[in-house]
N, C-alpha and C positions, 0 to 999 in steps of 0.2 A: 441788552448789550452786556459784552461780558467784560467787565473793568478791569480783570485780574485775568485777561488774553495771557499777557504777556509778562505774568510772573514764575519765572521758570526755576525748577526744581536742580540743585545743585549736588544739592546734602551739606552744603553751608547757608545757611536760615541768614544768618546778618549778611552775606552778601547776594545773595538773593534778593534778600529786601531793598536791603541800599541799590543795586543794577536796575531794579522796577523803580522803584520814585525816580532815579535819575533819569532813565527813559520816559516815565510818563510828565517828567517836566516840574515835578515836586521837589523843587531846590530848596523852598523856605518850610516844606516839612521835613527833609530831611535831615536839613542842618538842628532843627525841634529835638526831634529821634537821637539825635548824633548828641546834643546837648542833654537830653534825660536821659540817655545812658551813661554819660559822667556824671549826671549825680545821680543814678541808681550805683552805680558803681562805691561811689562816696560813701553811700549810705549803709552799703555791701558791708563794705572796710567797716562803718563807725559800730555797724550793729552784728556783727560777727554772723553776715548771711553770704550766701554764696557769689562770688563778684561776676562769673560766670552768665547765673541767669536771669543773674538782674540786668547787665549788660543786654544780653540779649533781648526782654521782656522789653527795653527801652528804647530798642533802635527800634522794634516791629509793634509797638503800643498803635501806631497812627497809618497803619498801612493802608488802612478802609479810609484814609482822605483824600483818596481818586474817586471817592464814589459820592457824585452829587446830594446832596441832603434830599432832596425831591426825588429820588431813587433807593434810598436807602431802604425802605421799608420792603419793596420789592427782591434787594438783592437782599435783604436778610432772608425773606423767606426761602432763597433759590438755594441759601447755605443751612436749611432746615431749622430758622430761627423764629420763633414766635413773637412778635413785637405787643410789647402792653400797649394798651392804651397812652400811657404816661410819653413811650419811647415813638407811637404812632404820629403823636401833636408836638415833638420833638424830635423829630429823624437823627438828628445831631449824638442823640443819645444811644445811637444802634452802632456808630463806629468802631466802638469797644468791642461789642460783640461781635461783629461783623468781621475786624482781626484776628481775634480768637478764632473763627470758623476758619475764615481762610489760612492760616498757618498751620492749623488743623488737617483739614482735607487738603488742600494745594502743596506744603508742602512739608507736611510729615511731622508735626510737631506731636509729642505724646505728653511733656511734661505736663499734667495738670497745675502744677502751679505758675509754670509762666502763662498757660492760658489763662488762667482766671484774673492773675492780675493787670494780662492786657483787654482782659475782658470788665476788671471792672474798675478802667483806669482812670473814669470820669467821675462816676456815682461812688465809686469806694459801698460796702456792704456790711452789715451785722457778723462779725464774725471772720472779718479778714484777717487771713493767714499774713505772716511778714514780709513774703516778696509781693503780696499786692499791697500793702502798705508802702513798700520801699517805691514802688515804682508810682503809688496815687501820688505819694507827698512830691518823689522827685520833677513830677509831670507840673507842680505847679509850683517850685523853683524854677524850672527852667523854661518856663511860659515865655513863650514869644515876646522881643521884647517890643514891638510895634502891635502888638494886644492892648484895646483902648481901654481894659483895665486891669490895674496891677498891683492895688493898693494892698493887697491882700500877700506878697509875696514877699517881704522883708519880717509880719508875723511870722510866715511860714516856716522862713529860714531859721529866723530868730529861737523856735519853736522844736524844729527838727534837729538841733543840735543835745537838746535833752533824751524827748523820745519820738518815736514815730506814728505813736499814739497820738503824744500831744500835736503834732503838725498835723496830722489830717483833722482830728476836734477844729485848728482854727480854721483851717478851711471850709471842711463842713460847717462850723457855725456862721461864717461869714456869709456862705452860701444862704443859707436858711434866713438870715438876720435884711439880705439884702435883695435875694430872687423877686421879690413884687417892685421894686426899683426900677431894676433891671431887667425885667419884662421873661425871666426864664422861668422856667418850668421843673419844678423836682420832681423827682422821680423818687420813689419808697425808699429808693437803697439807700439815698441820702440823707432820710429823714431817721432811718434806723441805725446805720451807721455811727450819727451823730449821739445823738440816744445813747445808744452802746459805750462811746467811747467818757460818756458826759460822766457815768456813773462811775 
């Protein structure tokens, strides 16, 4: 099945996006997207990055949340993605990439750097450039606020007002500090990321 039938090419990408979740019925992801692009936005301003595409990177970060987790591994591959092992026994974690692809090929997207940051807007990476920073840390200020956990987003905030280094460390450590709790799954990029920013 093809999830993204009905994501049609304008040559405006944010309303592109936003016309598909609306039609596919993704109210409570949209207004997600709509919220992390105000604070990528924010974060635009505070750290002297482009407001442009951080915006952007932020409304199209979660556009692969049409695509069932028990499918996911499949339609990555239809978008010529190779799922680790890590991302195989976690589908959850193919989302990122799986918008990256589709904004890519469906509908024109070149700039490398907003793909990678809505590709690696879950796990964050060793070596992330600042608009994927801006949009990891803003993705989890503006987490859902009916998400059953959240304890982790007033560090966040508290944190991202200094740097954008320092909000994604607390997250990623929280991550690492609590994943066996919480029954989730890391994936390398989290573990190196973390690492990275620690030193």
């Amino acid at each position: 099945m093809d999830y993204f039938a009905g994501l049609a090419r304008t040559g405006n990408v944010v309303d592109d996006v936003t016309r598909f979740l609306e039609a596919a019925g993704r109210v409570d992801t949209l207004a997600h997207c709509r919220a992390v692009a105000v604070q990528a936005e924010e974060l635009a301003v505070r750290y002297q990055a482009d407001v442009g595409r951080s915006r952007l990177a932020g409304v199209c970060h979660d556009l692969a949340a049409v695509v069932p987790r028990g499918e996911a591994v499949a339609v990555a591959r239809v978008f010529g993605l190779t799922p680790d092992p890590v991302e195989r026994t976690a589908p959850v974690l193919l989302h990122g990439p799986i918008a990256a692809a589709v904004l890519h090929r469906k509908l024109g997207v070149m700039d490398s750097d907003v793909l990678d940051a809505v590709k690696y807007h879950t796990t964050s990476r060793a070596g992330a450039a600042p608009l994927e920073l801006i949009l990891f840390v803003a993705d989890k200020i503006a987490l859902d606020p009916a998400a059953p956990i959240r304890d982790f987003v007033p560090a966040v905030r508290a944190a991202a007002k200094e740097s954008l280094q320092g909000a994604a460390f607390v997250y990623l450590d929280w991550v690492i500090t609590h994943a066996g709790r919480l029954g989730w799954t890391l994936h390398p990029n989290v573990l190196a990321a973390r690492d990275e920013l620690r030193c």
